[in-house]
N, C-alpha and C positions, 0 to 999 in steps of 0.2 A: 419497358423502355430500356433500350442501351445505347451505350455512345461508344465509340471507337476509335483508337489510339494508331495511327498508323495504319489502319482498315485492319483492326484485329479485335473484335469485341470485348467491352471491357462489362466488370460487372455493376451491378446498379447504385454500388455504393458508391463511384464514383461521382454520380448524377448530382446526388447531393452537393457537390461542389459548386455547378452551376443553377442550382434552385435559388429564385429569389426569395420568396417569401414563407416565413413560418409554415401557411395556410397549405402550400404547397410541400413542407417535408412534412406536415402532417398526413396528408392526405396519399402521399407515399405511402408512410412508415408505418400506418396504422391498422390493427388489424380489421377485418372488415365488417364483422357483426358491431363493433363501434359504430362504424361508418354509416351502417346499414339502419341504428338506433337511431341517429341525428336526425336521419330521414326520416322516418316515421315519426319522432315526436314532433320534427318540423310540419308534418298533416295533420296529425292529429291532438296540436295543442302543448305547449312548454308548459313545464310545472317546477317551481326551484326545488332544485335537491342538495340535501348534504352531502357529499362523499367522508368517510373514516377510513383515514389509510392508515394502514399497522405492518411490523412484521413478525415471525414466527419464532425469532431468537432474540436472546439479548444483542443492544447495538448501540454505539451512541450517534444520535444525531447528525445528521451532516446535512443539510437542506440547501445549499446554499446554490450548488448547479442548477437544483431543480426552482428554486425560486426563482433565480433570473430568466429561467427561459419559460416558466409562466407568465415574469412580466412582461418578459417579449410578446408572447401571445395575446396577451391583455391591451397593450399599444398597437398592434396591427390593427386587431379584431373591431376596439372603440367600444371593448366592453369590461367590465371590473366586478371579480368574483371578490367573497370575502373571507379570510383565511384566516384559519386562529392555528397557531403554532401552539401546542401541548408542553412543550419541551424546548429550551436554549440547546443552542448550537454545543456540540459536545458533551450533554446531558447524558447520561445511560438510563435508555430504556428499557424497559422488559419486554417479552417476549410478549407478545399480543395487545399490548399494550398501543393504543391511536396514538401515534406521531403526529397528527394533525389533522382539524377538518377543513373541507373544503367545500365554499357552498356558492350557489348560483341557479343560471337557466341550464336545464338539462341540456338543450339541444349544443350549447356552447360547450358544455364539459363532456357529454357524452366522449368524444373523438379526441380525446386527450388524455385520456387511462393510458395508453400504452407508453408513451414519451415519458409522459411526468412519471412512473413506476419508474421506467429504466434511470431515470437520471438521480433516482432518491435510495433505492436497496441496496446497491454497490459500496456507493460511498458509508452508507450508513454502519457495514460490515468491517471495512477496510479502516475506518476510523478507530472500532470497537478492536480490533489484532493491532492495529500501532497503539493502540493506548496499553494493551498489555503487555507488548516487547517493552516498551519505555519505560514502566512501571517493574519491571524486571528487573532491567539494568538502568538504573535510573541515574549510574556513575559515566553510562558509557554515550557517546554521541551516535545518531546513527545517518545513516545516508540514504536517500529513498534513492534505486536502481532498476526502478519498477517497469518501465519506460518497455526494455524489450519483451515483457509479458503480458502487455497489455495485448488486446484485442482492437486495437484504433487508438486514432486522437482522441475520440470523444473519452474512451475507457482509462486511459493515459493522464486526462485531465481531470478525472475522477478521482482518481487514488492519490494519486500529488494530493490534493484538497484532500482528501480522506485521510493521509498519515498529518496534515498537518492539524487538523482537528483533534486525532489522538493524542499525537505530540504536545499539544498548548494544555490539554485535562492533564496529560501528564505531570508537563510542568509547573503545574497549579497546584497541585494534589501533593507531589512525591519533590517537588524542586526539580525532576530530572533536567536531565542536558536534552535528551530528545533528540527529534529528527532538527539537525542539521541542517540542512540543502538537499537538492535531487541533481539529478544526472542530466539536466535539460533546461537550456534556455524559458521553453515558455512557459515549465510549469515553477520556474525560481521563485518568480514573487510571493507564490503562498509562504515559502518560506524566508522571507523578506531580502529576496536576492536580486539579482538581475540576472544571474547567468547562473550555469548549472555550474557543478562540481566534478569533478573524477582528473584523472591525470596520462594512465595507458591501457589499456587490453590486451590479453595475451597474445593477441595479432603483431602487436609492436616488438613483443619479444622476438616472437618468430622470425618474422623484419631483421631486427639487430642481430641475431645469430646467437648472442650471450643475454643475460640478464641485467647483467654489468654493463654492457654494451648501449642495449638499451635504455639507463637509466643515464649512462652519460649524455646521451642523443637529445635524451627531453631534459636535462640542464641544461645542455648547450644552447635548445629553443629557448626554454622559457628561465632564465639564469637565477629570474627574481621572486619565483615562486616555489611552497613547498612542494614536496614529493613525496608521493606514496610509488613506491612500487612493486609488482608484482613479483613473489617469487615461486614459484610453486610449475610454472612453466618447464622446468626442467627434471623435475621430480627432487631438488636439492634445495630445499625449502631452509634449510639453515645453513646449508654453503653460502649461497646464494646473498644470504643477507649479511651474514657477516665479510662477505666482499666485498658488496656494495656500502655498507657503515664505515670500511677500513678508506674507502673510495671518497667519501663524503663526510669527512670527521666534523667539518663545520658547522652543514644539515645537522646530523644527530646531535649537537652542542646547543644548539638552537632552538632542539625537539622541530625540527622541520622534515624530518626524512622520517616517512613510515613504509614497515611493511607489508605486505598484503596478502592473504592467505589464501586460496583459494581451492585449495587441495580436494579433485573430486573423488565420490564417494566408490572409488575402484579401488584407493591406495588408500597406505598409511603415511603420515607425514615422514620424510627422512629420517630417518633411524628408528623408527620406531615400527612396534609390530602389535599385535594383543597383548602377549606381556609386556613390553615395556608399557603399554600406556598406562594400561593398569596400575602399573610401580609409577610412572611419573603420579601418574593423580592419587597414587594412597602415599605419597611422599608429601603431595603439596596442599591436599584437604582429605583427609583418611576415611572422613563420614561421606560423604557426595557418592561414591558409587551406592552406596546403602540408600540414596534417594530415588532410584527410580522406579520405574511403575511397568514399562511395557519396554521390548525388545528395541523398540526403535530409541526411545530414552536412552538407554544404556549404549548405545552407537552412538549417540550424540556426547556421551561424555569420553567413550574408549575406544570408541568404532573409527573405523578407517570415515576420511575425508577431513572437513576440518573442525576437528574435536577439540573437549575441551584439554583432552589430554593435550591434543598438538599444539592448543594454543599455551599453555603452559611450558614444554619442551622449548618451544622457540625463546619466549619469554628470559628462562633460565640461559638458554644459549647464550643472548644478546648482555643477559646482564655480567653472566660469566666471563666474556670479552671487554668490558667496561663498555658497552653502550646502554647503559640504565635510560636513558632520554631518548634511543628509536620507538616508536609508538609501534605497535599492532595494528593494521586494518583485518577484520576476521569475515570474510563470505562466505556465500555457500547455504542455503536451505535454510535461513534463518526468521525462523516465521517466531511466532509465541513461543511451542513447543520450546524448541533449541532453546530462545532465550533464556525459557525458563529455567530449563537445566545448565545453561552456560552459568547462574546465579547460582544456583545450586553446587555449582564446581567452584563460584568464586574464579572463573576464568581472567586472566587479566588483560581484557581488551579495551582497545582505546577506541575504534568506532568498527560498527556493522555498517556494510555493505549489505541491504536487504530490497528484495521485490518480492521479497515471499510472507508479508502483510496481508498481501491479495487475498481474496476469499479461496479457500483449499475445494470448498464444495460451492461451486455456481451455486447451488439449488437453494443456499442460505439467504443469496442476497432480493431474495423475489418478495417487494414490496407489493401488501395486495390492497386495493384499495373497494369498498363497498359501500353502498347509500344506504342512509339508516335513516335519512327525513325524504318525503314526498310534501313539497307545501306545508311544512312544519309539524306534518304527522309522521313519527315514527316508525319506521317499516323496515326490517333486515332479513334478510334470510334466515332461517331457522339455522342455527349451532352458533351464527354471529349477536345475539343479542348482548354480547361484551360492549361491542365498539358502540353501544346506544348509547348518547348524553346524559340520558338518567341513569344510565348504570353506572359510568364514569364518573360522574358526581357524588351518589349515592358511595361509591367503592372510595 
């Protein structure tokens, strides 16, 4: 089936736009030996099965997508499966470890493996990488920017929920500050907003012609709000800010004007090169280069883009001019890894800008789900007799 935009054919994931009923993106989406099981058990007799769905790394919990649009399916249908959660929302589980069973008539569950997997592995991954950027830097706020890496809406609204999951164990655990806000109206409210967060893109700079330019532009809009702005657009990442501080003495007084770093991974920040970074960071923590472990660690604290070195340099800059009160915003590639060594440098940033929470390796987030009861008798595949009740019990 395709539909067509101006008589130019479009592809099928539009379709789901105009599908009414569950029964119907199921029967899309699903793959077909599913489909093909329904049918046959529907000839020859339902039997209740458990399904045990697990995954293959450590993750913490995040059921939350996948539970609603079960009970979506349960309201269409006029049918009600029974479902024991393993584990609270943002629990860490291990790796092979049941997240949950789920039991009912075959013919009903058969054709719903592939949706409820997709909308449960994702999140479950992306919770477990925001909980450990937070636990990191547990001093610094972050901002979920996840929005243009995502794969769809559906994937979009995945990870929002996913960092805010992280976020909350976070802030249980370590007190952190945590994720913040995200970059978008609809996925605000996980993080008890209404509306996204951010201020400009380097498109804006571009636009203005100057840095400065541009930061007056978005005062002049919006008069009554803070600002972050971008400096790294013109390769004068400490020019840049210290014009705009001299520009807006009130902001930095306020602590309302921050700057934002974005430096990619081609350059080193202004004025700086391999040695100097090396000297800014054995001036400002002398142990932190002695901490890393692999080639890409050690770029993350001295290596060109935005390191912890550059985040130091700028730091020192602003304070050396008397703006101790401009904040940092620090992007760019900032998944666990970085965090972890940005911690390790004692970087002094006041919030991430991250989308790189997201799973690094797709093939992580593949929730797999398997029946271990037939009519209350026991039955798995051979290698899975883990996810069996009496083992789980027993264990």
């Amino acid at each position: 089936m395709s539909s067509k935009v101006d008589g130019v054919a479009t592809p099928a994931i539009f379709d789901a736009c105009v599908v009414d009923s569950y029964d119907q993106q199921i029967d899309r989406w699903t793959d077909q030996y599913f489909k093909r099981t329904k049918k046959i058990v529907g000839r020859f007799g339902d039997k209740r099965v458990t399904y045990a769905i697990f995954m293959r790394r450590p993750v913490l919990f995040a059921p939350r997508l996948m539970l609603a649009w079960l009970d979506q399916v349960q309201a269409e249908r006029g049918i009600q499966f029974d479902l024991t959660l393993l584990h609270e929302e943002g629990e860490q589980v291990g790796a092979g470890q049941p997240l949950l069973y789920l039991s009912g008539s075959f013919e009903q569950l058969a054709d719903l493996e592939t949706l409820l997997l997709q909308k449960l592995g994702p999140p479950c991954v992306a919770a477990y990488n925001a909980y450990l950027m937070c636990t990191d830097l547990p001093k610094v706020a972050f901002l979920a920017m996840d929005g243009r890496h995502c794969a769809g809406l559906e994937m979009a609204e995945q990870m929002a929920y996913a960092a805010s999951v992280g976020s909350e164990r976070a802030k249980r655990e370590m007190r952190a500050v945590g994720f913040i806000g995200n970059a978008t109206n609809a996925t605000a409210p996980y993080f008890g907003r209404t509306t996204g967060l951010g201020t400009m893109p380097h498109a804006l700079i571009g636009y203005a012609g100057s840095t400065l330019c541009a930061a007056e532009m978005y005062h002049e809009t919006f008069p009554d709000e803070p600002m972050t702005v971008l400096v790294d657009y013109f390769a004068q990442e400490i020019t840049d800010s210290l014009e705009v501080c001299c520009a807006f003495p009130e902001l930095v007084e306020a602590g309302h004007l921050a700057l934002r770093i974005d430096t990619p991974g081609g350059r080193y920040l202004e004025g700086l090169d391999s040695y100097r970074s090396y000297e800014v960071l054995q001036a400002k923590v002398p142990d932190a280069v002695q901490g890393y472990r692999t080639e890409q660690e050690l770029n993350y604290l001295v290596g060109q883009g935005t390191s912890a070195a550059a985040i130091h340099a700028l730091r020192s800059a602003l304070n050396d001019a008397g703006f101790e009160k401009a904040k940092i915003v620090a992007s760019s590639g900032f998944g666990p890894a970085k965090c972890r060594m940005m911690r390790v440098a004692q970087a002094p940033i006041d919030v991430v800008g991250s989308g790189s929470y997201l799973p690094t390796r797709w093939t992580e987030t593949y929730a797999t789900a398997d029946i271990i009861e037939y009519d209350g008798e026991e039955r798995v595949k051979v290698g899975r007799e883990f996810l069996l009740r009496s083992r789980v019990r027993a264990g």
